[in-house]
mmCIF file of the C-alpha atoms, coordinates in Angstrom:
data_MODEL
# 
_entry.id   MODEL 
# 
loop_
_atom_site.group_PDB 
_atom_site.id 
_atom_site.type_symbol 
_atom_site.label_atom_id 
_atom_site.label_alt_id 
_atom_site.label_comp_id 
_atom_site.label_asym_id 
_atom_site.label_entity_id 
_atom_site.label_seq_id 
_atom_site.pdbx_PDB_ins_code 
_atom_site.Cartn_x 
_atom_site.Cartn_y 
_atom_site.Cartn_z 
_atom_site.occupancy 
_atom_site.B_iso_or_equiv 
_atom_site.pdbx_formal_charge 
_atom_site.auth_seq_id 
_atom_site.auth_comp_id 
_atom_site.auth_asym_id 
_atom_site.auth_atom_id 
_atom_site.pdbx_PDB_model_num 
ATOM 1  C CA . UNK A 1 1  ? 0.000   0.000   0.000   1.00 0.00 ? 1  UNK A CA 1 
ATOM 2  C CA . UNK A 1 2  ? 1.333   3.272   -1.178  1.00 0.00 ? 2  UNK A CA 1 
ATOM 3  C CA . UNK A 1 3  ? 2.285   6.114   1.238   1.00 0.00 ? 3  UNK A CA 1 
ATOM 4  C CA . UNK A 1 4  ? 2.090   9.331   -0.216  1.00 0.00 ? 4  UNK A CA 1 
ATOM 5  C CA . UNK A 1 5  ? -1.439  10.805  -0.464  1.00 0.00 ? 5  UNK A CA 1 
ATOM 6  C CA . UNK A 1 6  ? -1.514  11.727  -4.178  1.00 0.00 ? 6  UNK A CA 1 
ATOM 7  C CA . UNK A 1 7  ? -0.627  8.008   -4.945  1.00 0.00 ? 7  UNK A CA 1 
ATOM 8  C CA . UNK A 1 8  ? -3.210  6.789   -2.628  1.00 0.00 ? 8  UNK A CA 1 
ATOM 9  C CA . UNK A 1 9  ? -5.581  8.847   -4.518  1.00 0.00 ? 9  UNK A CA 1 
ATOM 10 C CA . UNK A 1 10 ? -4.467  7.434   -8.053  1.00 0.00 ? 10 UNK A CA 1 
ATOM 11 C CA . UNK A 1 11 ? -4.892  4.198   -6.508  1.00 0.00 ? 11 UNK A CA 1 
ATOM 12 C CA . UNK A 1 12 ? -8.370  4.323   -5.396  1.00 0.00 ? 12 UNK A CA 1 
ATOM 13 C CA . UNK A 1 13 ? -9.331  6.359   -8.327  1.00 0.00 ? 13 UNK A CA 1 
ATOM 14 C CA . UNK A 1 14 ? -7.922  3.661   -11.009 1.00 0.00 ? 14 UNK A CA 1 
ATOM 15 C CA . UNK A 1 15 ? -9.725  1.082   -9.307  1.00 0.00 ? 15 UNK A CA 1 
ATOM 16 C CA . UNK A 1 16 ? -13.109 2.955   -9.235  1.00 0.00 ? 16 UNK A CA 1 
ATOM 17 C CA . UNK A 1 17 ? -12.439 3.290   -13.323 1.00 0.00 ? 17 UNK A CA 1 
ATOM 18 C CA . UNK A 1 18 ? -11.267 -0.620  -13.471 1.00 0.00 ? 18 UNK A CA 1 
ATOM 19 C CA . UNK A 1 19 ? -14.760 -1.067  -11.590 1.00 0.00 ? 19 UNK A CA 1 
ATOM 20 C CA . UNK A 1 20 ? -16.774 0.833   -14.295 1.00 0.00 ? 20 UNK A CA 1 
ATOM 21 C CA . UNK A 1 21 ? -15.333 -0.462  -16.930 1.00 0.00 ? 21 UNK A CA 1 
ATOM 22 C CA . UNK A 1 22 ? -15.765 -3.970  -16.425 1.00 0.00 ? 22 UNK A CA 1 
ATOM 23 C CA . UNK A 1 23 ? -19.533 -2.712  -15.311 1.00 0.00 ? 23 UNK A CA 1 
ATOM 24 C CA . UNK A 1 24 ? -19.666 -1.607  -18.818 1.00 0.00 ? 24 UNK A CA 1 
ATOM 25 C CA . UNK A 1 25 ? -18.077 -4.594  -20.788 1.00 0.00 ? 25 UNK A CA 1 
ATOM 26 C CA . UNK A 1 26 ? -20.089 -6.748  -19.010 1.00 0.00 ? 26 UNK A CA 1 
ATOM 27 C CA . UNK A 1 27 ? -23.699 -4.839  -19.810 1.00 0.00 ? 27 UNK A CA 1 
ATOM 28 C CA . UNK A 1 28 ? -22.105 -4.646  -23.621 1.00 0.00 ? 28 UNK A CA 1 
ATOM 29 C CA . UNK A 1 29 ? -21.796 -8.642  -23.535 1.00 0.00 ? 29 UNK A CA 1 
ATOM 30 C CA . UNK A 1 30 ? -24.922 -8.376  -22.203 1.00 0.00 ? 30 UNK A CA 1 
ATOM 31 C CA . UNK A 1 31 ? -27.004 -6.482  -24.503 1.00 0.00 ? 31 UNK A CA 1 
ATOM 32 C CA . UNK A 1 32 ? -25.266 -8.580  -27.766 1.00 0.00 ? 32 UNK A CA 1 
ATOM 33 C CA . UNK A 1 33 ? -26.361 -11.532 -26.365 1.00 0.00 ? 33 UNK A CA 1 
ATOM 34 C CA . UNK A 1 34 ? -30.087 -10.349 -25.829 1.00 0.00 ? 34 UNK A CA 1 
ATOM 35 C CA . UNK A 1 35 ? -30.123 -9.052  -29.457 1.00 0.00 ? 35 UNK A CA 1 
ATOM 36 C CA . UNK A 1 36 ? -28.478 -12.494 -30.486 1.00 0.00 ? 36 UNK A CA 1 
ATOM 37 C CA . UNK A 1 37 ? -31.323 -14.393 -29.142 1.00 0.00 ? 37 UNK A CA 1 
ATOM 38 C CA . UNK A 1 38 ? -34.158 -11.408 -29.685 1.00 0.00 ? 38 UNK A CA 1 
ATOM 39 C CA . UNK A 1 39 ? -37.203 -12.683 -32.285 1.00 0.00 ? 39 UNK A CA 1 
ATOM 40 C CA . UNK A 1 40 ? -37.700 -10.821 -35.406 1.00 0.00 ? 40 UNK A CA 1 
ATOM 41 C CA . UNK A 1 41 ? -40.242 -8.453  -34.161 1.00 0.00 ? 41 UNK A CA 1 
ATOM 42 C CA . UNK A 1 42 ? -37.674 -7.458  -31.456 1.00 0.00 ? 42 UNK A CA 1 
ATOM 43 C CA . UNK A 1 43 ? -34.426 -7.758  -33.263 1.00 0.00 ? 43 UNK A CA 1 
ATOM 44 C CA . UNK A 1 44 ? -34.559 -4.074  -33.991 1.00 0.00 ? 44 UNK A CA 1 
ATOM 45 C CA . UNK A 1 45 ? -35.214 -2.615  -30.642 1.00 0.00 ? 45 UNK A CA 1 
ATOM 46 C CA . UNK A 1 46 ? -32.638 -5.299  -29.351 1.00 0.00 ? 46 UNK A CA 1 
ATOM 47 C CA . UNK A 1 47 ? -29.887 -4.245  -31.601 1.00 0.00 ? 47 UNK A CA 1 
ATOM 48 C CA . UNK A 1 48 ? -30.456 -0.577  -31.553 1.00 0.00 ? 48 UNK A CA 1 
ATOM 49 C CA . UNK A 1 49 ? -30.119 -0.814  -27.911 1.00 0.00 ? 49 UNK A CA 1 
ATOM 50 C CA . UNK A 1 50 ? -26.531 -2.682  -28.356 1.00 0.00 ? 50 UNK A CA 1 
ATOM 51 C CA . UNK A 1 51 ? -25.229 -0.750  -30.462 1.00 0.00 ? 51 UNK A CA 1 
ATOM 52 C CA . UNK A 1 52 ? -25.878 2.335   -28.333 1.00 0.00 ? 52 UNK A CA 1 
ATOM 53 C CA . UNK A 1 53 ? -24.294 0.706   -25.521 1.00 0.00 ? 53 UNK A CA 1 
ATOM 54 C CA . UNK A 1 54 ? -21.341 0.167   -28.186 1.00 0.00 ? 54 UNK A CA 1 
ATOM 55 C CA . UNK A 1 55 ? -20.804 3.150   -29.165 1.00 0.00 ? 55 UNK A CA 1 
ATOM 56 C CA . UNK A 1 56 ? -20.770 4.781   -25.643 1.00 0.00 ? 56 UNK A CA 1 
ATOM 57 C CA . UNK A 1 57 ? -18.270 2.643   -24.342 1.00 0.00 ? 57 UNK A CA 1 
ATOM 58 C CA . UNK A 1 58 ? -16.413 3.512   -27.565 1.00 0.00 ? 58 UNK A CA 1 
ATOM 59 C CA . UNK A 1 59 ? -16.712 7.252   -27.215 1.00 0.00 ? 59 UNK A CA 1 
ATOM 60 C CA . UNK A 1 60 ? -15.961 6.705   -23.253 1.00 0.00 ? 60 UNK A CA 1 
ATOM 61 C CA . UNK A 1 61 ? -12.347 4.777   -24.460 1.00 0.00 ? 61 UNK A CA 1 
ATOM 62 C CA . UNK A 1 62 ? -13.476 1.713   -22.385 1.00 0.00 ? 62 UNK A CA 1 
ATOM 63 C CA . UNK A 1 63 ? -12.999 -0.035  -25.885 1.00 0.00 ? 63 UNK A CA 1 
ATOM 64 C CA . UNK A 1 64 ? -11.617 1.065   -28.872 1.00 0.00 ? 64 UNK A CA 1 
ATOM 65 C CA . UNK A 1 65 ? -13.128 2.411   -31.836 1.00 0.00 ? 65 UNK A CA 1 
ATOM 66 C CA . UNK A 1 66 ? -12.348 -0.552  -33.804 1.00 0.00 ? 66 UNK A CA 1 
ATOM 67 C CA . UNK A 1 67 ? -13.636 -3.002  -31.690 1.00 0.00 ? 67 UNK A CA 1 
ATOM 68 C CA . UNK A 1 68 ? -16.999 -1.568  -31.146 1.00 0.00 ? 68 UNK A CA 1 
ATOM 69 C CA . UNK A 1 69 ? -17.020 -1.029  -35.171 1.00 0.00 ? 69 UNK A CA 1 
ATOM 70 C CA . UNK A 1 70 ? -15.947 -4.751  -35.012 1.00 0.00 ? 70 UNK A CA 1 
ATOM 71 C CA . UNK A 1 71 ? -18.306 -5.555  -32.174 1.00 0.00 ? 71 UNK A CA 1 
ATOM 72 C CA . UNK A 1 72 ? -21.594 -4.303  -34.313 1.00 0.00 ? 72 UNK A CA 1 
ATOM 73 C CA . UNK A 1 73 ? -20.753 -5.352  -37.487 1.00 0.00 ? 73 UNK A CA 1 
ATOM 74 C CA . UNK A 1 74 ? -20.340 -9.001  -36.039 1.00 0.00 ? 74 UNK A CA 1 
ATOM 75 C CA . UNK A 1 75 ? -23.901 -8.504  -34.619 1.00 0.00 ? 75 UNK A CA 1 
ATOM 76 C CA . UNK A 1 76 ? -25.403 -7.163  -37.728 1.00 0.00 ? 76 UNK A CA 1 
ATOM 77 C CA . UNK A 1 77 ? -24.053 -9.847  -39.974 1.00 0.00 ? 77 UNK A CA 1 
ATOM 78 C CA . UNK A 1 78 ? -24.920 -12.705 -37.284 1.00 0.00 ? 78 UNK A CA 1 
ATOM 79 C CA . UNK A 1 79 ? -28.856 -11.222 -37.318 1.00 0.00 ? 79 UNK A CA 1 
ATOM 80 C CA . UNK A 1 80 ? -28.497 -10.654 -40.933 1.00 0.00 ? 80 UNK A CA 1 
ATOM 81 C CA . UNK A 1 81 ? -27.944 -14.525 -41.404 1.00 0.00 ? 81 UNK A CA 1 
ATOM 82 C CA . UNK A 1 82 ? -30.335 -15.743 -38.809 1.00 0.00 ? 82 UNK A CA 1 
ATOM 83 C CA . UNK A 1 83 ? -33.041 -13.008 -40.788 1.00 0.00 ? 83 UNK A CA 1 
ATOM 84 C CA . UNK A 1 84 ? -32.723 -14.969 -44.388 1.00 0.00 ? 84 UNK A CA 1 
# 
């Protein structure tokens, strides 16, 4: 455990960040899955909503901008196929 007050700060501070950014992986794992599985009728809702969630965490840096660009076109082509 660190001594000095500033690096006690950066401590608990980069482990509040860890903590919200594996909050926000998870609910984007979450949210592909559901519009993986969604029906037809609520494939759209389903996949707007996950590709929202994307693209925050994107714009946030929790992931990079490839990888959510990755991330929805996986989804989009998966739901495509499962559509035909």
């Amino acid at each position: 455990m660190p001594n000095i007050k500033s690096v006690i700060k950066d401590v608990k501070k980069s482990q509040e960040r860890h903590e919200r950014n594996i909050a926000v992986k998870s609910k984007i794992k979450t949210m592909v899955k559901k519009a993986r599985v969604a029906s037809e009728d609520q494939a759209k809702q389903a996949i707007s909503t996950a590709v929202s969630v994307i693209d925050k965490a994107a714009e946030k840096g929790i992931i990079h901008k490839n990888a959510a660009a990755r991330r929805k076109s996986r989804m989009m082509k998966a739901t495509n196929k499962a559509a035909e």
